[in-house]
C-alpha positions in Angstrom: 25.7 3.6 2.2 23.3 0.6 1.4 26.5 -1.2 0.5 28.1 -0.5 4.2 25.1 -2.1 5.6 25.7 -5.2 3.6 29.3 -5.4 4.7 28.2 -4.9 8.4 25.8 -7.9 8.4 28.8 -9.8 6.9 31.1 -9.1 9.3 29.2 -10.2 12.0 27.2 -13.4 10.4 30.0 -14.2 8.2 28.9 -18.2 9.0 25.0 -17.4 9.1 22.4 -18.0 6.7 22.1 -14.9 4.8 20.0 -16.2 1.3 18.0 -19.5 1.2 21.3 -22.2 2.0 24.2 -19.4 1.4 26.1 -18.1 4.4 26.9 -14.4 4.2 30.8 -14.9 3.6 29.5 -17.4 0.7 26.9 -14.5 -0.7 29.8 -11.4 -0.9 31.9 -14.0 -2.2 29.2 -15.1 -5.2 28.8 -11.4 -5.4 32.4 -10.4 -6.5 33.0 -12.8 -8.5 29.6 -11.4 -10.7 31.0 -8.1 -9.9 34.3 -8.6 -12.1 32.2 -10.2 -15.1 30.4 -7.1 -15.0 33.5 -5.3 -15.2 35.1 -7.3 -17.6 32.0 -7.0 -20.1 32.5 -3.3 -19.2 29.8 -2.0 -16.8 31.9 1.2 -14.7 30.2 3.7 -12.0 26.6 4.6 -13.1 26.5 1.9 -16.0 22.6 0.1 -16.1 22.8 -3.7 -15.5 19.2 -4.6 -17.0 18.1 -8.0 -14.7 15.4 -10.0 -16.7 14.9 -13.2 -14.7 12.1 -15.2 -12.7 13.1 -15.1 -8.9 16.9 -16.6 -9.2 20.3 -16.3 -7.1 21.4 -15.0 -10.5 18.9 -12.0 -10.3 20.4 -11.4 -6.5 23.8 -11.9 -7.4 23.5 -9.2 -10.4 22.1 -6.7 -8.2 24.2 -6.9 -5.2 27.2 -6.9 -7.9 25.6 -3.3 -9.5 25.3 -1.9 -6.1 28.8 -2.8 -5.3 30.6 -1.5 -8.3 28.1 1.9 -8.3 26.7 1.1 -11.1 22.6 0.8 -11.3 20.9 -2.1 -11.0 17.3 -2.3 -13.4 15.4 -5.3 -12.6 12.4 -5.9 -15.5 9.2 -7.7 -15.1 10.3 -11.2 -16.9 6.8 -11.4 -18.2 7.7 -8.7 -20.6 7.5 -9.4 -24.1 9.5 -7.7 -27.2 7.5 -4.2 -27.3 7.7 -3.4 -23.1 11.4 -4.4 -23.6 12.0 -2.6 -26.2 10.6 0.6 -24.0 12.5 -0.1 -20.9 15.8 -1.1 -23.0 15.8 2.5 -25.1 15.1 4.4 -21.9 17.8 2.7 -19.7 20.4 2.3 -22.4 22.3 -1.1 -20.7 25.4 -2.1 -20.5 24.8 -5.5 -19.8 21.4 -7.6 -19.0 21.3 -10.6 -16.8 18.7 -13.1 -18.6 17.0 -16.0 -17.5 16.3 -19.2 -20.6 12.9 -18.3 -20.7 13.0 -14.7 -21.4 16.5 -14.9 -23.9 14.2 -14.8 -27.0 12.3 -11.9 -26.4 15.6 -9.8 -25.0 17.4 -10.9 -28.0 14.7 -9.3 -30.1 14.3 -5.9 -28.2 18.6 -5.5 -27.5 19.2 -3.7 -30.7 22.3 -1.3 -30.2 23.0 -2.3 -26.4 25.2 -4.2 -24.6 26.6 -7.4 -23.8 23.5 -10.4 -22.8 24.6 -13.0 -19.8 22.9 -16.2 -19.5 21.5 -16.2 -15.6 23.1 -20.4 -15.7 26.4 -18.7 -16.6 26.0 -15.8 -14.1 25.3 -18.8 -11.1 28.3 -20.7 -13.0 30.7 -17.6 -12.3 29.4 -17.4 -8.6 30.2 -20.8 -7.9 33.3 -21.2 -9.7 36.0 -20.9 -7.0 38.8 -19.6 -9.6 37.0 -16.7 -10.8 38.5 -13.5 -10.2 36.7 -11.1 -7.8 36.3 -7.4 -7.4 36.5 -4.7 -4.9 34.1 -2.0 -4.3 33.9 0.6 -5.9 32.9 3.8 -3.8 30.0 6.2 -5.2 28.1 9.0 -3.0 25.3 8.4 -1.3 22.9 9.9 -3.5 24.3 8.6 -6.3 20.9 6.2 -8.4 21.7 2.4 -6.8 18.5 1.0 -9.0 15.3 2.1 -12.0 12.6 0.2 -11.2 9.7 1.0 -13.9 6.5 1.3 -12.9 4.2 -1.2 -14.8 2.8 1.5 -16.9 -1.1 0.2 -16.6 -1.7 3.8 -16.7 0.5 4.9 -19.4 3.8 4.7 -20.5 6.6 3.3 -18.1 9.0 5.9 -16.3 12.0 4.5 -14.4 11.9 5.7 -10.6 15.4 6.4 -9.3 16.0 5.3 -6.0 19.4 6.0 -4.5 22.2 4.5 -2.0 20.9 6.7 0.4 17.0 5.9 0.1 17.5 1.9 -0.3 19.5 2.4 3.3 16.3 4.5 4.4 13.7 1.8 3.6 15.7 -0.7 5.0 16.5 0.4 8.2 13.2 2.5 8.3 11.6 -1.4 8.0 14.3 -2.6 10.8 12.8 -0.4 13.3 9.6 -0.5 13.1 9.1 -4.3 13.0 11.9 -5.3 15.2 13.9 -7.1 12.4 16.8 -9.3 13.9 19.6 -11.1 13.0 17.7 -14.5 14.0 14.9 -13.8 11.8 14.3 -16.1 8.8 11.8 -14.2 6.0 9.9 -16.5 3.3 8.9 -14.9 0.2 7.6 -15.3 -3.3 7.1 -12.1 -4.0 8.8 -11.3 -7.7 11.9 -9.7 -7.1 11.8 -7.3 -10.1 10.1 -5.5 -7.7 10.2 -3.1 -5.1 8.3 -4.7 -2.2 10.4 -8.4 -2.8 13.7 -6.6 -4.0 13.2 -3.7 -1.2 11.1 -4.7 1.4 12.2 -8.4 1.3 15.9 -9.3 -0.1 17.6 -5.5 0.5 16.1 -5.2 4.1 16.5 -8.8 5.7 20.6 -8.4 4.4 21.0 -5.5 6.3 19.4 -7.0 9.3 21.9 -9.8 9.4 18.9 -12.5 8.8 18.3 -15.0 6.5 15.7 -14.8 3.4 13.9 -17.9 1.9 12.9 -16.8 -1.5 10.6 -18.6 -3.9 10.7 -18.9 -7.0 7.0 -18.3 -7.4 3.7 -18.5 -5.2 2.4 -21.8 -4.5 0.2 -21.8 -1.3 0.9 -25.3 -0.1 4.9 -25.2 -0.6 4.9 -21.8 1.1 2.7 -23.1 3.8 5.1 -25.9 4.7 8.1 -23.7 4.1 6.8 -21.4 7.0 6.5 -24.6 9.5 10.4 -24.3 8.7 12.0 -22.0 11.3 10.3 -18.6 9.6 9.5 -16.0 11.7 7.7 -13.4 9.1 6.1 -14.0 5.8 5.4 -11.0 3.2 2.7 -11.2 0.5 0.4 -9.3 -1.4 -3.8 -9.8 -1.0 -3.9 -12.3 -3.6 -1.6 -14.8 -1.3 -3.3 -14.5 1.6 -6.8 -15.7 -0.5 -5.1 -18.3 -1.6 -3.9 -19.6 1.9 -7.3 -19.4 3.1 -8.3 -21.9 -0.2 -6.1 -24.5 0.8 -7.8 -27.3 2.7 -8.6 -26.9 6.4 -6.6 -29.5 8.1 -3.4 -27.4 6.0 -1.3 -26.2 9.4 -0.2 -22.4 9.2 2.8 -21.6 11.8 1.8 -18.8 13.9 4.8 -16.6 13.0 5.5 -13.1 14.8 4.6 -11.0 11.6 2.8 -11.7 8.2 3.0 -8.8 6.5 0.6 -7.5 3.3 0.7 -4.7 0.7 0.6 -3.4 -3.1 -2.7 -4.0 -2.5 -5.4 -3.4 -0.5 -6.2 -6.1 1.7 -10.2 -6.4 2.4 -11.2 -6.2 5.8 -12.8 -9.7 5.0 -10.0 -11.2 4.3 -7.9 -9.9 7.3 -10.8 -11.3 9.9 -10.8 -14.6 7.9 -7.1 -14.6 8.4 -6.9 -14.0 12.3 -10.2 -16.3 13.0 -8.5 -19.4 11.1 -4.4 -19.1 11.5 -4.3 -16.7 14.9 -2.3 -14.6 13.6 -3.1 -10.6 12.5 -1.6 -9.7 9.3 0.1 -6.1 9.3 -1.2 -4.4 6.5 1.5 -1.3 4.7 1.3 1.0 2.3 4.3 1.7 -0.3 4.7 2.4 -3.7 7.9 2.4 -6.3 8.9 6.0 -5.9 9.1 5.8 -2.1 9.5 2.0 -0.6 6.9 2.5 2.3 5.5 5.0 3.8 2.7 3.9 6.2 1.9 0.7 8.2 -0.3 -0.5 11.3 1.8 -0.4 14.5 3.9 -3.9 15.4 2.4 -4.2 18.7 -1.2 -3.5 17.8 -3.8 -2.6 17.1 -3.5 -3.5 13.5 -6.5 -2.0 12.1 -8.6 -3.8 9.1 -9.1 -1.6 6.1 -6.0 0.8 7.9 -2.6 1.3 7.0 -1.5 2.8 10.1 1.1 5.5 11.1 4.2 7.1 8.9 7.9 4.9 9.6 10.6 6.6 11.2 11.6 9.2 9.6 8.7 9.6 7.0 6.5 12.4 6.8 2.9 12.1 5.3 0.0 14.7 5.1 -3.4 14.9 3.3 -3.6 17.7 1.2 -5.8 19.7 -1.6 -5.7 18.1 -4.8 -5.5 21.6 -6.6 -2.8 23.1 -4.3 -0.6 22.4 -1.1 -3.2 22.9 1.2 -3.4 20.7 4.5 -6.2 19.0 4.5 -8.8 18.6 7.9 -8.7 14.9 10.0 -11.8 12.9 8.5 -11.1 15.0 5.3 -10.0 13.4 2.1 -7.4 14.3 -0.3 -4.0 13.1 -1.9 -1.4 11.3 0.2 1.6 13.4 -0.2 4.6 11.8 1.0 8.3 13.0 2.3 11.5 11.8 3.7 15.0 10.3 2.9 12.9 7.7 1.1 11.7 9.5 -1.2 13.1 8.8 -4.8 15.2 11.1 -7.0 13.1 11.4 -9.7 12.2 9.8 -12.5 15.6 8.9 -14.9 15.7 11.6 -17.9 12.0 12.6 -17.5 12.6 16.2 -15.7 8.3 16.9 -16.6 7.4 13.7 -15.5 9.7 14.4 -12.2 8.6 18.1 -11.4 4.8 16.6 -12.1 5.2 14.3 -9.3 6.0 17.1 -6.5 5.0 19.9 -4.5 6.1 22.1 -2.7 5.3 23.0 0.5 5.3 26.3 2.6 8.3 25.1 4.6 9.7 24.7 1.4 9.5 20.6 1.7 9.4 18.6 -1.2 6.9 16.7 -1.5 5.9 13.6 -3.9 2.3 13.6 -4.9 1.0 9.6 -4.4 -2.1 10.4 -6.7 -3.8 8.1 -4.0 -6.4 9.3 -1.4 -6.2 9.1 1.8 -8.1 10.4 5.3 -7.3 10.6 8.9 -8.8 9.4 11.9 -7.6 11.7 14.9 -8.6 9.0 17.2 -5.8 6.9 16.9 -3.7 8.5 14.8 -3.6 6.4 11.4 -4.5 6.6 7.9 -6.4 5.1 5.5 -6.2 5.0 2.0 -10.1 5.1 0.0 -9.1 5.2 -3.5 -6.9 7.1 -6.6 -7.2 9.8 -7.8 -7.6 8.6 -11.3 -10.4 5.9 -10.5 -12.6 8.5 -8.5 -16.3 8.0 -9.2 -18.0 11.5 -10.0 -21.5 10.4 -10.6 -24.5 13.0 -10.5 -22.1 15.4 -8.7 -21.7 12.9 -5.7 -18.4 11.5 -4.7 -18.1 7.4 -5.2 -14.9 6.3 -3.7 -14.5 2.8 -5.3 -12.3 0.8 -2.2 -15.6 1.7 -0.4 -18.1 0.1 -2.2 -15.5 -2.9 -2.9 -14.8 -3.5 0.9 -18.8 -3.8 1.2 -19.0 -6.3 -2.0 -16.1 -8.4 -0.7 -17.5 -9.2 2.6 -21.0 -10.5 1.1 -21.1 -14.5 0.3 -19.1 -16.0 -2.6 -17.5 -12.6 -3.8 -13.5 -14.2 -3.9 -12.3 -10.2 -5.5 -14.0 -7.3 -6.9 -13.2 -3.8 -8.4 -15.6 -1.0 -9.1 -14.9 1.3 -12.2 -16.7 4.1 -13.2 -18.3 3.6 -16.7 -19.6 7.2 -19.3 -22.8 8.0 -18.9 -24.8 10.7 -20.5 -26.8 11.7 -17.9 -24.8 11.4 -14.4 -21.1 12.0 -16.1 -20.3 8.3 -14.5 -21.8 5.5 -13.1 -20.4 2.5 -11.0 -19.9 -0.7 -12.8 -18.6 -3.8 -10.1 -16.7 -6.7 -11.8 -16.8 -9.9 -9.5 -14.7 -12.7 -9.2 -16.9 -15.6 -7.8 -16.4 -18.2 -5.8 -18.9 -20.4 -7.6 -22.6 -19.4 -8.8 -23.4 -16.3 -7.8 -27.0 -14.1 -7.5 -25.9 -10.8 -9.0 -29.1 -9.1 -8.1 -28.9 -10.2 -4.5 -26.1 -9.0 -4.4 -26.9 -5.6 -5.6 -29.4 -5.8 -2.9 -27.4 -6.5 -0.6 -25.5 -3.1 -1.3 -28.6 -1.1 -1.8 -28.9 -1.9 1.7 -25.5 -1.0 3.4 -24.2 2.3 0.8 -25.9 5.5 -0.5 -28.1 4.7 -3.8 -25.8 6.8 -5.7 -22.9 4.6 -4.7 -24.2 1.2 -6.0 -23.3 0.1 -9.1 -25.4 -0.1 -11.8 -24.3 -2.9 -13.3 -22.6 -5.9 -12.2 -20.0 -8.2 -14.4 -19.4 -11.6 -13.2 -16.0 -13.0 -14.3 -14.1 -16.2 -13.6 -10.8 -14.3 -13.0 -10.3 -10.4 -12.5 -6.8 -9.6 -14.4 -3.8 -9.0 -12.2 -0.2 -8.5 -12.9 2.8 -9.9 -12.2 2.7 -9.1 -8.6 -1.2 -10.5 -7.8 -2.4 -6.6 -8.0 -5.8 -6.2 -10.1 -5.0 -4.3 -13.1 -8.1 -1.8 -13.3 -6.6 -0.4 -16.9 -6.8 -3.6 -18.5 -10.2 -4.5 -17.0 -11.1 -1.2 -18.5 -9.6 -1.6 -21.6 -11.4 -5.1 -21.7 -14.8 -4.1 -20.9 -15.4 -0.5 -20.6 -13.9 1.0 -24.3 -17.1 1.0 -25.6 -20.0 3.9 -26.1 -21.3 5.5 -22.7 -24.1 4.3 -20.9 -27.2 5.3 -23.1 -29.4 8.0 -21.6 -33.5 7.1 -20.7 -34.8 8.9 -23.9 -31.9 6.9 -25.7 -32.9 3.9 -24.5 -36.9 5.1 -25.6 -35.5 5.3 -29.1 -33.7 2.8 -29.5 
């Protein structure tokens, strides 16, 4: 099904610019020729073909090439090292990996038992080489798993999430519609294209539109600023992108195109008014996640709502529910995101608990996948904001703290560049918020905490605040609250008053 798109865009932009400086015809062509390596180093109909590589043609070319032979494309985080390997390899069982230079060393020593390894120079080699042999397509049913993408497992272990033909065609033309995606659009990216939102969002989707993708090979804010003055028409990036293009010196031109796009993150009110006042342009914030491409976004033609992530795309289905049982929640009320639709992915590959965890069902009988994120919404216009996880709600003293709250507060005071708000042990209130702040140069941490004490709830200001140079994030920008936690909140609870007597 994805694969018919594909072809469609071909046929009718055979001579177009489909990725970076190849023409579609030039792309399928590349594609085949990957396509019977694969086949020749043995990968058949449901085969893995592990992808370890920075952002490459060889990492597109090895997933178009999956995709057209039914087997199942696994794209890895190339920032793993021998242990996460090791994880994804022995879960996924490989046929073959496509490997970049740079990560060859640490493949090598997690690839015990699997398959064959290709160089991602060789793999470009093969698609350039005019004499290699090519191969057809080979025909799978649409529901048949077209990719594993692992989640990063910050919280845990990493589970592969199946997504299928059918659901990468969803997403895609679910993304077509809703932002009026044409063949004459040219995307830049530099999101990593291990995963979903630059595999997805950005390479899968702009192919079946029959446009042309600019990919980077990573973020730099003044090469993808002048890139954009290029003929783009849409840029997509996470939060952490958009900062940086606000760093970058004021006389630095940004080219008012018809849709910048944000998600994996959430992006601060702050930030999207600091956007619009200095570029013109409104960034469409979306909400998405691994096991379901996107669900929710702010409407094309307005308003795009700071601190909102809009309305459910075509053929999606959202509601707020109970967090102990399907029950539908209340507008204003907040509970888990639940999310349904031919987006939605299969399940999680050869983890049935992990799978049946992640649904409900509903009375209709709908399946539904549990986000573990919370969400409200406003009747008045009909969209939906996420406040927080599940996992990272603040129960302090009885009282609710929802920490995307307190951080949208802390990020609009002076010199806060990023926040996050964890909740710390304490012996008396059960938890207590703790803000970690990312600076933008010396900072008054008690004015700031007076600064909340004035706009939020006493209960809802942290007690403590951690000044950092750098919040961690991972490979796609996104702060990692686990290792933040891990970092500075292993130790002992916060001591009680008569503790703190005796000590």
């Amino acid at each position: 099904m994805i694969v018919d798109l594909f072809e469609a865009a071909r046929a009718d932009r055979a001579n177009a610019y489909a990725l970076d400086d190849l023409t579609y015809a030039e792309l399928a062509t590349a594609v085949a020729r990957v396509a019977a390596e694969l086949v020749r180093r043995g990968v058949g109909r449901g085969d893995r073909v592990a992808l370890v590589s920075e952002n490459r043609h060889a990492l597109a070319f090895g997933y178009l090439a999956a995709l057209q032979l039914g087997a199942i494309a696994v794209p890895v985080n190339p920032l793993y090292r021998a242990d996460d390997l090791a994880v994804v390899f022995a879960d996924a069982e490989p046929t073959v990996a496509i490997v970049a230079e740079t990560c060859m060393p640490f493949v090598r020593a997690a690839w015990a038992h699997h398959g064959a390894l290709l160089d991602a120079a060789e793999v470009e080699r093969i698609a350039a080489d005019a004499r290699a042999p090519v191969a057809a397509r080979r025909y799978v049913d649409s529901e048949s798993a077209a990719l594993i993408v692992y989640t990063s497992g910050t919280t845990g272990r990493a589970k592969g999430a199946m997504l299928s033909h059918r659901n990468l065609a969803a997403i895609a033309t679910q993304l077509i519609a809703a932002w009026r995606w044409q063949a004459d659009d040219t995307l830049v990216i530099a999101l990593p294209l291990f995963h979903v939102h630059g595999l997805v969002a950005g390479l899968t989707a702009s192919l079946c539109s029959g446009g042309r993708i600019r990919v980077h090979a990573r973020f730099d804010a003044a090469r993808v600023a002048a890139d954009l003055a290029h003929d783009a028409t849409m840029f997509f990036g996470v939060p952490t992108m958009y900062v940086r293009l606000l760093e970058t010196p004021r006389d630095t031109p940004l080219a008012p195109l018809r849709l910048y796009v944000s998600g994996s993150a959430a992006l601060s009110p702050e930030i999207h008014r600091a956007f619009e006042a200095r570029f013109g342009a409104v960034i469409l914030e979306r909400y998405g996640a691994t096991e379901f491409g996107f669900a929710l976004g702010n409407r094309y033609a307005g308003p795009r709502v700071p601190g909102s992530v809009g309305i459910p795309f075509p053929g999606v289905r959202v509601c707020v529910s109970a967090r102990e049982e399907f029950r539908v929640l209340d507008d204003g009320e907040i509970g888990e995101l639940l999310v349904a639709g031919p987006n939605v992915f299969l399940g999680y590959w050869r983890n049935p608990t992990a799978t049946a965890e992640a649904f409900r069902t509903g009375d209709d009988g709908t399946r539904w996948y549990r986000s573990g994120d919370l969400a409200r919404r406003d009747p008045a216009d009909d969209t939906y904001a996420i406040v927080g996880r599940i996992k990272e709600l603040i129960v302090t003293g009885g009282f609710n703290v929802y920490p995307r709250e307190v951080e949208d507060v802390l990020e609009s005071l002076p010199g806060v560049r990023a926040c996050a708000v964890l909740g710390k042990p304490d012996r008396v209130c059960g938890e207590v918020p703790v803000a970690f702040v990312e600076a933008e140069g010396p900072i008054d941490s008690a004015a700031l905490l007076a600064a909340l004490g004035a706009r939020l709830a006493s209960f809802k200001v942290p007690k403590e605040l951690v000044v950092l140079d750098a919040l961690p994030r991972n490979a796609l920008g996104k702060l990692d609250k686990p290792q933040l936690r891990r970092d500075y909140l292993a130790g002992t609870p916060t001591p009680s008053p008569a503790d703190r007597a005796n000590a």
